[in-house]
C-alpha positions in Angstrom: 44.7 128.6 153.5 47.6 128.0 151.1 46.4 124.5 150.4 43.0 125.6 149.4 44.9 128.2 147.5 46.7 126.2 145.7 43.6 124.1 144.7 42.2 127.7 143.6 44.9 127.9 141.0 44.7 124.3 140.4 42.6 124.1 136.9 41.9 120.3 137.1 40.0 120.9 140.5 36.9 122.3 140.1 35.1 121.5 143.5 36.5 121.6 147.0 34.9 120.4 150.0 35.9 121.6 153.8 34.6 119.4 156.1 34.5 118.9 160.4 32.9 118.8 163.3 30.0 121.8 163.8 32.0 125.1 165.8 35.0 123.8 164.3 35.8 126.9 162.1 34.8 126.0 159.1 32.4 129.0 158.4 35.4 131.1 159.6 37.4 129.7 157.2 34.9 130.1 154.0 34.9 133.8 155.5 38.9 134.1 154.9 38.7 132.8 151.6 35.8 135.4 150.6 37.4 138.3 152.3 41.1 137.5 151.0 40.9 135.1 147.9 43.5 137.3 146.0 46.1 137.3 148.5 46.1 133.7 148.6 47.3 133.4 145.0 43.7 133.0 143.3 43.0 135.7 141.3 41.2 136.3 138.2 38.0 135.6 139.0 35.1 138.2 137.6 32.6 137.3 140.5 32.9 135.3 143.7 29.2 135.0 145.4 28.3 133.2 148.7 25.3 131.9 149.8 24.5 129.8 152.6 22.5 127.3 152.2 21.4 125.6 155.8 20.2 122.0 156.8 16.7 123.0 155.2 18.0 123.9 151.6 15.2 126.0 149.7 16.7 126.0 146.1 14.4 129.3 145.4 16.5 131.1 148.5 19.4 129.5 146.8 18.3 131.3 143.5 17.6 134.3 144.9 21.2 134.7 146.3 22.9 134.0 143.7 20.7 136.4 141.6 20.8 139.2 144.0 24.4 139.1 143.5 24.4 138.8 139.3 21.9 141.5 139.8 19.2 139.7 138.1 15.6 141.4 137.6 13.7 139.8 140.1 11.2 137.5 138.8 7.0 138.6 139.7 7.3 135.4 142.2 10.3 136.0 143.8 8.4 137.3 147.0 6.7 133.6 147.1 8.9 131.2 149.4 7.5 128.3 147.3 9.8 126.7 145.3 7.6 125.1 142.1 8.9 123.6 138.8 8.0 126.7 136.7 9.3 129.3 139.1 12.9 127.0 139.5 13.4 126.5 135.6 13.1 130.1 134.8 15.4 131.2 137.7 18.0 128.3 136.8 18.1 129.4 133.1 18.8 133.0 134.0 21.6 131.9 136.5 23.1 129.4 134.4 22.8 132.1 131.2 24.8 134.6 133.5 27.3 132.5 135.4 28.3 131.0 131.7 29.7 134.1 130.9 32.2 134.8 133.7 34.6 133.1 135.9 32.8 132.3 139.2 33.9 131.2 142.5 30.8 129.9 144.8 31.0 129.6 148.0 28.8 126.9 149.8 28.3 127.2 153.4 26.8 125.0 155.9 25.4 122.4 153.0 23.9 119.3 155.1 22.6 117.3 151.9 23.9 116.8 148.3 22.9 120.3 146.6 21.7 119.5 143.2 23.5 122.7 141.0 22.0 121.8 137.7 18.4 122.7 139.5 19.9 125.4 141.1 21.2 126.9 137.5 25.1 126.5 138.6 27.1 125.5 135.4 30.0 123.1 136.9 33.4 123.7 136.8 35.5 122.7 134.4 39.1 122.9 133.4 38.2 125.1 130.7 35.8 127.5 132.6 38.6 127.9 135.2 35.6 128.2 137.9 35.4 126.6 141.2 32.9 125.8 144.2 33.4 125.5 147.8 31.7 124.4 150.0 31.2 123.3 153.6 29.7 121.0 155.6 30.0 118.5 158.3 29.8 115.6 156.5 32.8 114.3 154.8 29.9 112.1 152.4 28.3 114.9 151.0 31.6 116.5 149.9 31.8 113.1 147.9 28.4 113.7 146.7 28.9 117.0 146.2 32.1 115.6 143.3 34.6 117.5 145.7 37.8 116.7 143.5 40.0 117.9 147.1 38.8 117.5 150.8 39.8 119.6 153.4 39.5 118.1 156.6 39.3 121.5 159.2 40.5 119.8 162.8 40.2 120.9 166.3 43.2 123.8 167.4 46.1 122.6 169.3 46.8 123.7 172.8 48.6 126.5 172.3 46.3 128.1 169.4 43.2 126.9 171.8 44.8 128.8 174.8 45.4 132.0 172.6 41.8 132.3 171.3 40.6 131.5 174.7 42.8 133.9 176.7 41.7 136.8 173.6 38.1 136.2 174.3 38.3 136.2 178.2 40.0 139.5 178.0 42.7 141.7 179.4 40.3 142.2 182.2 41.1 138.9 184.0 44.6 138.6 185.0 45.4 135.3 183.2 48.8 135.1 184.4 47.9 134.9 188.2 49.6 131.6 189.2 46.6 130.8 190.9 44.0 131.0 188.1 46.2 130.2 185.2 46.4 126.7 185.8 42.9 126.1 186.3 41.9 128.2 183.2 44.0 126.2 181.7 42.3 123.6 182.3 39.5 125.2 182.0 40.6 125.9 178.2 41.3 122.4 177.5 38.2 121.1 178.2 37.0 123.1 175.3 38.7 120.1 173.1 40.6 122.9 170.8 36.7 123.9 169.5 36.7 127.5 168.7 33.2 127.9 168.8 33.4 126.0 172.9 36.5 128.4 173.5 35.0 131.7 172.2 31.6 130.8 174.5 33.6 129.9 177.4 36.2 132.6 177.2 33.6 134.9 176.9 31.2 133.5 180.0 34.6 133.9 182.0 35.6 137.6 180.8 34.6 138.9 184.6 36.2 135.8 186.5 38.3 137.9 188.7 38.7 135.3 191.8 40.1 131.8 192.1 37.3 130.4 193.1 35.1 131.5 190.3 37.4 129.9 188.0 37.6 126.8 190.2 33.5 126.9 189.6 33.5 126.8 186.3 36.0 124.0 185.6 34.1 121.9 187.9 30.9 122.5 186.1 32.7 121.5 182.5 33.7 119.0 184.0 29.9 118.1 186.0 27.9 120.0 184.3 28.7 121.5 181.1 25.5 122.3 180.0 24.8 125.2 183.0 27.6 127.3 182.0 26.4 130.6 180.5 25.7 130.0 176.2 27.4 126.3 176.4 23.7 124.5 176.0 22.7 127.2 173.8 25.4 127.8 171.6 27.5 125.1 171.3 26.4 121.6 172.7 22.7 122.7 170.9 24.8 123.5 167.5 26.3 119.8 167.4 22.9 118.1 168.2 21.8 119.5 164.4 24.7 116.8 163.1 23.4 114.3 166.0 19.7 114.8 164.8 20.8 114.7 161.6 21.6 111.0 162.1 18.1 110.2 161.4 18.7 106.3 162.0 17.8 105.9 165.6 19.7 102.9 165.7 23.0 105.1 164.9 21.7 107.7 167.3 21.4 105.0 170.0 25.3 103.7 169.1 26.9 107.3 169.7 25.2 107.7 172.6 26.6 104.3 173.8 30.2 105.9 173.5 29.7 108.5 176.0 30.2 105.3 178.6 33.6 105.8 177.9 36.0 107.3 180.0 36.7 110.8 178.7 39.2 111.1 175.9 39.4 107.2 176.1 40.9 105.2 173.0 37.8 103.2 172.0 38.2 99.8 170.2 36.4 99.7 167.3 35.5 95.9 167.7 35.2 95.9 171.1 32.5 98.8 171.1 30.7 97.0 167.9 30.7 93.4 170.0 28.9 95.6 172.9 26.2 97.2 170.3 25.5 93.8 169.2 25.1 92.3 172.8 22.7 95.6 173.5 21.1 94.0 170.1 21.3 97.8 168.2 22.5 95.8 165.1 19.9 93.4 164.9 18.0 92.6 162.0 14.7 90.7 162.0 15.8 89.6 158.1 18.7 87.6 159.3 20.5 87.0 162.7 24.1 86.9 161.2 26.5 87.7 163.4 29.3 88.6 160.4 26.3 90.7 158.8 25.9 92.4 162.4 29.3 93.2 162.5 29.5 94.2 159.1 26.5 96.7 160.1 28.1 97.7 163.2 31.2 98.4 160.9 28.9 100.9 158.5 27.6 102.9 162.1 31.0 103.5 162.7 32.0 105.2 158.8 28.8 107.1 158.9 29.7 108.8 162.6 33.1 109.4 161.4 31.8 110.6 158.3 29.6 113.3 160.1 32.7 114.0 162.1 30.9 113.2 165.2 33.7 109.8 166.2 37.4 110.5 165.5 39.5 108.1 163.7 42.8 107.6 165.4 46.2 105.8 165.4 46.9 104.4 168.9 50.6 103.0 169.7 48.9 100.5 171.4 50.0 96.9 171.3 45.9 95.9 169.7 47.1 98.5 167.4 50.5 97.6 166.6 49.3 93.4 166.1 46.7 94.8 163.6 44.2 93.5 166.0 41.8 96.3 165.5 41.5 100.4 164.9 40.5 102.7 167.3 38.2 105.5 167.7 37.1 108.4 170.2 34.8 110.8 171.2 35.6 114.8 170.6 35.1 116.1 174.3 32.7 118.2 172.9 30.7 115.3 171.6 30.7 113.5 174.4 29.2 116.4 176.5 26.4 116.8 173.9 25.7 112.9 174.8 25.8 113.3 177.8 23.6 116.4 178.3 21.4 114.4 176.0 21.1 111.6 178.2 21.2 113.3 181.7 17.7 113.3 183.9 17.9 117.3 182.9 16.1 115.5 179.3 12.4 114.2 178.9 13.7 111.1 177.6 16.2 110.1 180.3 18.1 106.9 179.2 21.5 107.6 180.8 22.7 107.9 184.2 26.3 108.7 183.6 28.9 110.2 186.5 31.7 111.3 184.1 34.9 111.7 184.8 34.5 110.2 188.6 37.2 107.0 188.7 35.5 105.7 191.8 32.3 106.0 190.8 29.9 103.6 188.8 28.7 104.9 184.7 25.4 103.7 184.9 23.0 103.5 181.8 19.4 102.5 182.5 17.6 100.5 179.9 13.6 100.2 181.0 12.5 100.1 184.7 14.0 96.8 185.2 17.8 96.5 184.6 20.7 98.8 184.3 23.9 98.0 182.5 27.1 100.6 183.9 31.0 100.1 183.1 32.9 100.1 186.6 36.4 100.2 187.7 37.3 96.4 188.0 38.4 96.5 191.4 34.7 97.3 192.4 33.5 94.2 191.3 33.9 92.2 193.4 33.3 94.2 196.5 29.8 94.6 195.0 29.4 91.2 194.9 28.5 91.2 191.1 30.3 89.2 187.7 31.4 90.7 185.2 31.2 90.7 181.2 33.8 91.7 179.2 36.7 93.4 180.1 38.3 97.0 178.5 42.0 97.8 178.5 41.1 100.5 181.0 40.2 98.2 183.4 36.9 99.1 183.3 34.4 95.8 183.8 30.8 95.9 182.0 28.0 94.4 183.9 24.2 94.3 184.1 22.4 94.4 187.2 19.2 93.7 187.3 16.7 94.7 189.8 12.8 94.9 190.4 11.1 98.3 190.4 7.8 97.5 191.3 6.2 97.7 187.9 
């Protein structure tokens, strides 16, 4: 809050873009800015309006918002959710008349695509005006295309702040401090990956967990099954398949999915995970079978899944890291449950068979009818009587096994 604060008073800063994962808190924090502005040493400004605009942005909604809050007569079409050229030009005259007389803040929420102001009737902000925009979204690119002069980047809570909001939305009711369930809802809390939106659903679904093996249940079932506790599919693994659909490039789609092989909160290598798309053949292209071009595509997946904050970017102090031999990434836990309730035979279109978080057992992923690929703990190789290709620094072993179904 300070450091948006200070961008507030900042005169040479007339966008700002908050950007993260979806459930992160971003909306939370747009609400803390709207509610408390002053106190966060930006004053001064004659009219602060919020609209939100949504992954299916109507600029005449848009419009209407912002005029509802100028209190601007109503145009005779204003009842028509139609947005043509006529009906737009008016509106965006009226808005831009009225917002070029006072000092505006606009506040953005939940913007998916570039937002194109001038249509909208938004004057921009200037160092003269002294206005500013903020906005949010879960893509760090549209902030760019946005103009954001500052990012914010709005991260996953810690442990402590995680097990705070989730022991304030279990309630007083369940006796947290029981040395038998406050390990495991612990536990329980930290497979929330620090997402408040995970920890708010969770810690609710557990509010009348009163015995140790209730809570024993549910940690097993985040950790099996995330999907069947109560509001998880609906409210939170559902919420960050909008930035997975999103995607649009099935090719990218089919790439994040391919993470979820991982092992849980594993340290991914970036070229490692690109040579595997291009042996899957993801990154081909019938216009040219370079392998530098491939990598250089596989390379571009990787910024756009980061950009939609859907990989994380990390520093590892391992020794690939420390030689410069390479950068890794990693799947939020959160993510990774999306992809894999995605993926799981629970879906019409079935394409993983994944046991996560088993050490001893196989992470299968079914191509077809007639092969499967699967990483495996190396030590099960050989027992299965199968070679291997390509080795991780986990010791996992990928291998394809190929097998005849019949068809």
């Amino acid at each position: 809050m300070q450091q948006i604060g200070s961008y507030l008073s900042d005169d040479s800063v007339g966008i700002i873009g908050i950007y993260g994962m979806g459930g992160v808190g971003k909306t939370t924090l747009l609400e803390m800015i709207n509610n408390k502005f002053p106190e966060i040493g930006a004053p001064g400004f004659e009219v602060v309006i919020w609209v939100t605009v949504s992954k299916d942005a109507n600029i005449r909604k848009i419009q209407k918002s912002i005029g509802d809050r100028l209190q601007l007569s109503p145009s005779a079409e204003d009842q028509e959710p139609a947005s043509s050229s006529p009906q737009v030009e008016e509106q965006a005259e009226a808005i831009f008349k009225a917002l070029s007389k006072r000092r505006f803040l606009l506040l953005l929420d939940d913007v998916w695509e570039e937002l194109d102001l001038k249509l909208v009737g938004v004057p921009l902000p200037t160092a003269e005006n002294k206005c500013k925009i903020i906005l949010t979204t879960r893509s760090k690119q549209v902030c760019h295309k946005m103009g954001a002069r500052k990012l914010v980047n709005v991260e996953a809570l810690n442990q402590s702040d995680s097990w705070e909001l989730f022991k304030m939305k279990a309630g007083t009711e369940v006796d947290l401090d029981n040395p038998r369930i406050k390990p495991i809802a612990e536990a329980v809390a930290r497979k929330c990956g620090g997402l408040p939106l995970a920890l708010i659903t969770v810690g609710c679904a557990m509010a009348e967990a009163h015995s140790v093996g209730e809570w024993q249940e549910a940690l097993d079932q985040l950790r099996e099954s995330p999907h069947e506790l109560p509001g998880m599919k609906e409210e939170v693994l559902s919420l960050i398949k909008f930035s997975f659909d999103r995607l649009g490039d099935e090719t990218i789609k089919e790439c994040l999915l391919y993470c979820c092989l991982f092992p849980e909160d594993e340290e991914i290598p970036v070229e490692q995970v690109i040579g595997y798309w291009l042996w899957e053949g993801f990154l081909d292209n019938p216009q040219s079978n370079s392998i530098i071009r491939a990598r250089n595509r596989g390379h571009g997946v990787i910024t756009r899944l980061k950009s939609a904050g859907l990989l994380l970017e990390i520093e590892s102090a391992g020794l690939l890291f420390e030689i410069g031999r390479g950068s890794y990434v990693k799947l939020h836990d959160v993510v990774r449950e999306m992809c894999l309730w995605l993926t799981g035979a629970e879906n019409d279109k079935s394409t993983f068979l994944v046991y996560a978080g088993r050490n001893d057992l196989l992470r299968f992923m079914w191509f077809g009818l007639k092969f499967c690929e699967c990483l495996c703990l190396g030590e099960l190789v050989p027992h299965m009587g199968l070679s291997h290709i390509g080795e991780s620094k986990s010791n996992f072993y990928f291998i394809r096994v190929s097998f005849w179904l019949g068809v």
